[in-house]
N, C-alpha and C positions, 0 to 999 in steps of 0.2 A: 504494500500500500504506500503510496507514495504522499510524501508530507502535508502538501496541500487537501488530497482528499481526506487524510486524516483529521484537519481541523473542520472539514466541511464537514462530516461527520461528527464531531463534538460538538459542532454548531446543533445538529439536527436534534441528539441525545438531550443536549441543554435545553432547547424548546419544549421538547416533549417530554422529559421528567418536570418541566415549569409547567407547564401544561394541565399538569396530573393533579395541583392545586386549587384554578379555577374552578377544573371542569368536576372535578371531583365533589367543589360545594354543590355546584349543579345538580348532580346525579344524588346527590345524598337526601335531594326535595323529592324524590321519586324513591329511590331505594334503600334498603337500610344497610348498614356498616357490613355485617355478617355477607349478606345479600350479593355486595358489589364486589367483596374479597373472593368468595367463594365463585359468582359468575367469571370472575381475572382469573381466577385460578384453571375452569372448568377450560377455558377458552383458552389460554398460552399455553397448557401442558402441553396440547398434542403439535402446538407452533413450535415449541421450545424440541418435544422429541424428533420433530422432520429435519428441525436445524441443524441438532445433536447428530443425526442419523448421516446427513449428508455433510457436514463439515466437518464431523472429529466421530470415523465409526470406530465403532469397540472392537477391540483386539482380542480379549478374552469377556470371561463372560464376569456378571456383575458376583462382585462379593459380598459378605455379609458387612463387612465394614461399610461398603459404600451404601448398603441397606440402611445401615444408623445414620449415615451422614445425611442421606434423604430424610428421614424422620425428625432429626434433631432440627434441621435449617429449616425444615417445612414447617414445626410447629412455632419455631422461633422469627420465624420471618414474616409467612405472610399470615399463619393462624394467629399467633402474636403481634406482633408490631401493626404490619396490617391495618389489618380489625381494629384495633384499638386505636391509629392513627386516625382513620376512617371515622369512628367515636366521638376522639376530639376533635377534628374539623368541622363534623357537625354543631360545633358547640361554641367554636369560637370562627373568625375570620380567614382567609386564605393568605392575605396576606400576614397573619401574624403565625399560620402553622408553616411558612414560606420562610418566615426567618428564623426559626426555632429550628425546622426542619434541615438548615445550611451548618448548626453550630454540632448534627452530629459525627465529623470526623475527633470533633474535643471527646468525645463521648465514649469513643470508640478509642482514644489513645492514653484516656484518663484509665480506661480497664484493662488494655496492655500494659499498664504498667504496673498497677497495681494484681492483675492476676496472674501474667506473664513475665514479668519480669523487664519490661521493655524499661528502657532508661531516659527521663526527660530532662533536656538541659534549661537552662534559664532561659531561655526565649522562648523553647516550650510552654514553659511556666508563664511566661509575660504572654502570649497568647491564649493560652487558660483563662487568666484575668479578665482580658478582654472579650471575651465568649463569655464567661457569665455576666460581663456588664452589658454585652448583647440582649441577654437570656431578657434579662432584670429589666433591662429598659423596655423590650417589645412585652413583656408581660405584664409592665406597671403603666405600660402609656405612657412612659414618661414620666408621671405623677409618682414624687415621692410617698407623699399620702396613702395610694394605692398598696404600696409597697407596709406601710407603717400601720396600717388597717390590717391588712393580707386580705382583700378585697379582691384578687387575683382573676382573672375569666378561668371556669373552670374545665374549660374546652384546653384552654392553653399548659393545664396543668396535666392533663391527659397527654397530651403530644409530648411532654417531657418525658413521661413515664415509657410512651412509645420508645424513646429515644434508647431507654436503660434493654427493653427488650432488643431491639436495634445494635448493641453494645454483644449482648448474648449471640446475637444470629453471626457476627463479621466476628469476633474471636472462636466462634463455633468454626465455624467455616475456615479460619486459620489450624485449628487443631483437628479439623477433621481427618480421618487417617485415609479416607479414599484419596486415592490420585487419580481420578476419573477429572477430564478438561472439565473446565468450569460450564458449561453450557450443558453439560449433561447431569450435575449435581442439582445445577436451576430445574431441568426439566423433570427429574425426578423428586424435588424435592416441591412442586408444584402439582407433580400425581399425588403425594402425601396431603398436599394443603386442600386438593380438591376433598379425596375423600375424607377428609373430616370437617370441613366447613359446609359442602352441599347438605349434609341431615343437619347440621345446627343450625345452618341459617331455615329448615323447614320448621323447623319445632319453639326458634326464637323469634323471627319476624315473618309476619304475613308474603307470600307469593303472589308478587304482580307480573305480568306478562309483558312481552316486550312490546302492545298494543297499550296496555294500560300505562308502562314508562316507558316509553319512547327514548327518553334524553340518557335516562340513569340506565337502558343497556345501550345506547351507542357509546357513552363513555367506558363500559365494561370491556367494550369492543374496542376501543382506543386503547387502553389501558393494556388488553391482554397482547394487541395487534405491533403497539409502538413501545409503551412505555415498558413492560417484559424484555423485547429483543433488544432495547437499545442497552442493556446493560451487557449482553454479546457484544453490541457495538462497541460499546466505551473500554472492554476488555481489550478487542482489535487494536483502538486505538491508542491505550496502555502501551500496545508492543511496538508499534510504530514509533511513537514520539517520545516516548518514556513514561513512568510515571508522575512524575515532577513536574513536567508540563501540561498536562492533561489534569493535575489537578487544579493547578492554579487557575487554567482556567474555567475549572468548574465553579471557579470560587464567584464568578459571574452570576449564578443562574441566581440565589435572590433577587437580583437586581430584572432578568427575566420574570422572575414572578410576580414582582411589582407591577409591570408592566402591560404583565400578561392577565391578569386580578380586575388593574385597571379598565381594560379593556373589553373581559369578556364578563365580569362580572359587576362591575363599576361601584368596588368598594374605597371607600376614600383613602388616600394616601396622608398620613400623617410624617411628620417630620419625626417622629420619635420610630417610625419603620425605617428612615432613611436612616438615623442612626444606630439603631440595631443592625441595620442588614450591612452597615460601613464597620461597626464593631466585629460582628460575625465574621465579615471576609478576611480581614485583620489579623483576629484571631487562630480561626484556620490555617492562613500563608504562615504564621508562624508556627504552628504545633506542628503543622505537617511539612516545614524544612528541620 
């Protein structure tokens, strides 16, 4: 892959993971959290096994280990994280689970170190700082008050907790002992989230039809169609350009969601999102050099 299309590609990835915020408030007025995880799930398994199948086939046959590693990322991913992101979005703004949602690489490098042993140096650390004063800022509005009350949106306090399961699924996923390409761990680990989300979402929220919600399964269909594969994509593009550059520039997409919020859903942009989502990016560039 040659360097150009590889940004053009992180371009697309960026879009359509910013995307998954709007359109996901959207679909949440039609379907419920369980509902929309379990129909992504239903829907990308078999996208994700034809990917698997023709771009990276299996050499020998599946082991029991990569059996657990399915199990463990499926329940901690999308049965988890998910679901429960899905939850709090419902509950608070797009644009505020947009900036909370940017600050989990902090999340994710605060648990390698503490569960793995990973080692953070002071800049680590000084971008820590600024990621919680992201966190704090986008969660109080700004308002100290908010903060001094704990008056907090409790939508926003659920995407936090997403974040800790999120924490679970990317060091799961680091210790898993399969060596199965990644694209084949996603697809099987999406057959595990289907069957256990398709009976819970029967038994937890009502079955509407894609005549009765329209909006909330074309976003299913987005979601399992684009925002599923693009994480093959953004792997690709890992190998192309590096890691280090591919992430920085993901450190972009807040500023995508703002954008993208704006527009499709026309929630108001406050100056205390602009400076969460300028802490968040901040913070990131630096835990993640």
């Amino acid at each position: 892959m040659s360097e150009r299309r590889a940004y053009l590609l992180l371009v697309a990835v960026i879009v359509f993971w910013a995307g998954n915020f709007p359109l996901g408030k959207l679909a949440l007025e039609e379907l419920g959290p369980v509902t929309l995880t379990a129909g992504r799930a239903v829907v990308a398994a078999p996208i994700l096994l034809v990917i698997a199948t023709v771009t990276a086939p299996l050499t020998h046959p599946l082991a029991s280990r990569d059996y657990r590693a399915f199990v463990v990322l499926g329940l901690t991913g999308l049965v988890g994280n998910t679901t429960l992101w899905y939850l709090g979005l419902r509950q608070t703004s797009a644009l505020n689970a947009g900036i909370l949602g940017a600050t989990s690489p902090i999340f994710v490098a605060l648990g390698a170190s503490w569960l793995l042993g990973d080692r953070l140096s002071a800049r680590n650390w000084l971008g820590l700082a600024l990621t919680v004063a992201a966190v704090l800022t986008t969660v109080a509005k700004g308002s100290l008050h908010v903060l001094l009350t704990f008056s907090v949106n409790r939508g926003d306090l659920i995407i936090l907790v997403s974040q800790f399961l999120w924490v679970t699924y990317s060091l799961s996923r680091r210790a898993a002992a399969s060596e199965l390409p990644p694209v084949w761990v996603m697809a099987g680990a999406h057959v595990v989230s289907a069957l256990a989300l398709v009976p819970l979402a029967a038994v937890v929220e009502p079955w509407r039809s894609p005549l009765a919600a329209p909006l909330g399964w074309a976003v299913v269909l987005y979601c399992a169609g684009l925002v599923t594969p693009a994480h093959v994509w953004y792997y690709a593009v890992v190998r192309a350009i590096g890691p280090g550059r591919a992430a920085g520039f993901m450190n972009l997409m807040p500023f995508v969601v703002i954008a993208l919020t704006w527009l499709l859903v026309g929630e108001a942009v406050h100056a205390y999102h602009l400076v969460g989502a300028v802490l968040a990016i901040a913070g990131v560039f630096l835990v993640t050099r």
